[in-house]
Phi, psi and omega in degrees: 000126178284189166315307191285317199243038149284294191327302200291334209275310172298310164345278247287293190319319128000279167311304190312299181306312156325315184254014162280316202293331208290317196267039188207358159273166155012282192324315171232029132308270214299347192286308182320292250255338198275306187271354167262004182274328232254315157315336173213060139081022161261170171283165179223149226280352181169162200288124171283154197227138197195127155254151162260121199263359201356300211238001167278340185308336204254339191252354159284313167205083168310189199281291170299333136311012162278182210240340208236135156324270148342122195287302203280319152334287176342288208270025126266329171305310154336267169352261178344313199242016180258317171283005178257332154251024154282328184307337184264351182249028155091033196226158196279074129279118153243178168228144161245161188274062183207164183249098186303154172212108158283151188283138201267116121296105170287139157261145194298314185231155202278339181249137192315310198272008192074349175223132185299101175226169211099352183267110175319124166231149180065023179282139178257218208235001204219356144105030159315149186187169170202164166252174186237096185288118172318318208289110173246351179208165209261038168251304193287015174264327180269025175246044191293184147207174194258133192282180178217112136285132178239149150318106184246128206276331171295309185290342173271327148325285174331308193291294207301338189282333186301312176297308190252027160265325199268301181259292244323323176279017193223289210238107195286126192276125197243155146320196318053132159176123201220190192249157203257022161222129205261142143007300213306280160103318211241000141276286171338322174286321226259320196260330189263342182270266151146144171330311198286326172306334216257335195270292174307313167316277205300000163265313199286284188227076195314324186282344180285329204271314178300318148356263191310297189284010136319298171300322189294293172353272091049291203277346198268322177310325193294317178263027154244014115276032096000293197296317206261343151275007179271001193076355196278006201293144179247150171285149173248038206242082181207163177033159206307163170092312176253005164305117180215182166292141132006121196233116175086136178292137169294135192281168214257005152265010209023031163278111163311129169271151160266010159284010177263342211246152151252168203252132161237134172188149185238162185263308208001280159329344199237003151001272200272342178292153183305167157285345175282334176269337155298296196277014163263308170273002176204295186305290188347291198297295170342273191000299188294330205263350177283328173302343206285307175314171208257312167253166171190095184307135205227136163117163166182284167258338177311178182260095197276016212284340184256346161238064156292328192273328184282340157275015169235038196269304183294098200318333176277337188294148173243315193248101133298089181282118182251106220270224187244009180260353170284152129010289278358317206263338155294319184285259196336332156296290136355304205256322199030241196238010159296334205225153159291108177247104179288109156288101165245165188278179152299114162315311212286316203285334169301286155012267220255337169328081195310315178233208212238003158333244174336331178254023181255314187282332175307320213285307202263022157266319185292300178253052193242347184276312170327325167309128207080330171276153142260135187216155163237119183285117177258131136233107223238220161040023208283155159236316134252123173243019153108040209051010176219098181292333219236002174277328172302311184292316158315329185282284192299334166293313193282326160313322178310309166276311166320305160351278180308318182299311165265044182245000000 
């Protein structure tokens, strides 16, 4: 072993060994007790409050401070110091005190969908990007195909043995493991169509489009059964947003189900479509794969405010997001104390904000509406923060009191 990745090795363990004490503290027994009340429909001592900073990370822990070298050290060491500074900046992010290693699936074909999307045009420094859709004419719909995933039980060893040689004596390394195509159904089209094409197909040529998400469809059950006949499925009811109770009796062979597990899914794409052509061409098909689970957070940034009733369509839904272009007042009608409702905020009004004025009177206008209900204050989607590293922590100190003012 050389010097440098002796060096990188103490980093990493270093770090590690800090957010092991963190996630095994007080601190986050309650926050855990907080998302798990507010999850199943209890009261909880006060609205758990959580930002995601995602396209803030670089400007937050640039590139060049990092200590380690090595790609794979590298994207831990990241990990590692992306949660010890949430930790600092005070907001209900928990972690556990354990190290996940996910299970390694081989796919059948090199591109999920048999045709290559994703390749970035026009990207800028700042991350402008667009795709370049394989699918250009309706002959090229038919050449989606549905993927076949296997197990592969060597390459999942390997990672765990690798994982628990590096922590394993600090942090105990556990298996991970879900299905490796997701609910959503309206990124994929979005990568293989692209939106502005795919909203004209549903007025022109509706059978191409039932076509295509059909298939998605088709491919996304199979590879959760797959998944789900290796026995390997692990619960996913940790860390924000999905800290919960148990979800469903545990089965009586402890083999995990995904009637165990929760379900995230979204419109985003399907934005701007009516509700009735949303739920013909995407909710229908979501449907077969949101039944399989046990729960299910449904929304993320679209304005839902005109298909509230077709998401609350879904026999299973718990979490209603409601995002900052939905209604509230609408949702909170809708929802009352039947439902989990995640209120997330506008980045940009957090942002942009010369002070924290406007956004202190936003936080206790929503949540004095908010009162009777279970919720959660979200701020995600972050991108920028404009030169001011210290607003998440204002954001989150002042939700915080505000909370507390209403709980």
């Amino acid at each position: 072993m050389t010097l440098q990745s002796q060096r990188e090795r103490a980093t990493i363990r270093k770090l590690a060994t800090q957010l092991a004490e963190r996630a095994a503290s007080d601190e986050y027994a309650a926050r855990r007790q907080r998302w798990r009340a507010v999850n199943a429909l209890r009261r909880p001592d006060r609205a758990p409050v959580w930002c995601r900073p995602v396209g803030c990370w670089q400007e937050l822990i640039p590139p060049e401070s990092l200590e380690c070298q090595d790609s794979w050290h590298r994207r831990i060491e990241l990990t590692l110091r992306q949660h010890l500074y949430k930790d600092s900046i005070g907001d209900d992010s928990i972690v556990e005190p354990w190290w996940g290693v996910s299970a390694v699936f081989d796919r059948d074909q090199q591109y999920t969908w048999g045709m290559e999307t994703g390749r970035l045009i026009g990207e800028t420094d700042v991350g402008g990007w667009r795709y370049d859709t394989p699918i250009k004419t309706e002959e090229d719909f038919e050449k989606v195909s549905v993927p076949t995933y296997t197990y592969n039980e060597r390459k999942t060893n390997e990672a765990l043995e690798r994982m628990a040689e590096l922590l394993g004596d600090i942090v105990p390394v556990r298996l991970t493991c879900g299905s490796p195509l997701g609910a959503g159904l309206g990124g994929a089209v979005d990568k293989l169509r692209g939106m502005g094409t795919m909203m004209l197909d549903l007025a022109e040529r509706p059978h191409v489009m039932h076509r295509l998400v059909r298939t998605l469809l088709e491919g996304t059950l199979r590879a959760m059964r797959t998944v789900e006949d290796t026995g390997l499925l692990t619960p996913n009811t940790y860390g924000p947003m999905f800290c919960s109770d148990p979800i469903n009796a545990a089965p009586e062979n402890g083999k995990v189900r995904f009637e165990n597990l929760w379900c995230v899914a979204n419109s985003q794409e399907f934005d701007l479509v009516s509700p009735a052509m949303w739920e013909q061409f995407l909710l229908n098909y979501q449907m077969p794969i949101l039944q399989q689970y046990g729960l299910v957070q449904y929304g993320c940034c679209e304005n839902l405010t005109q298909k509230i009733d077709g998401v609350l369509r879904i026999p299973n839904l718990r979490v209603f997001v409601c995002s900052a272009w939905t209604d509230v007042d609408k949702v909170i009608a809708a929802c009352q104390d039947r439902y989990t409702i995640m209120w997330r905020q506008k980045a940009t009004d957090v942002v942009f904000a010369t002070d924290m004025g406007p956004i202190r009177a936003h936080l206790e206008e929503g949540m004095r509406k908010l009162q009777g209900c279970y919720y959660q204050v979200v701020l995600r989607e972050l991108q920028t923060l404009n030169g001011r590293p210290e607003r998440l922590r204002e954001w989150v100190r002042t939700a915080i009191e505000v909370a507390e003012n209403y709980a």
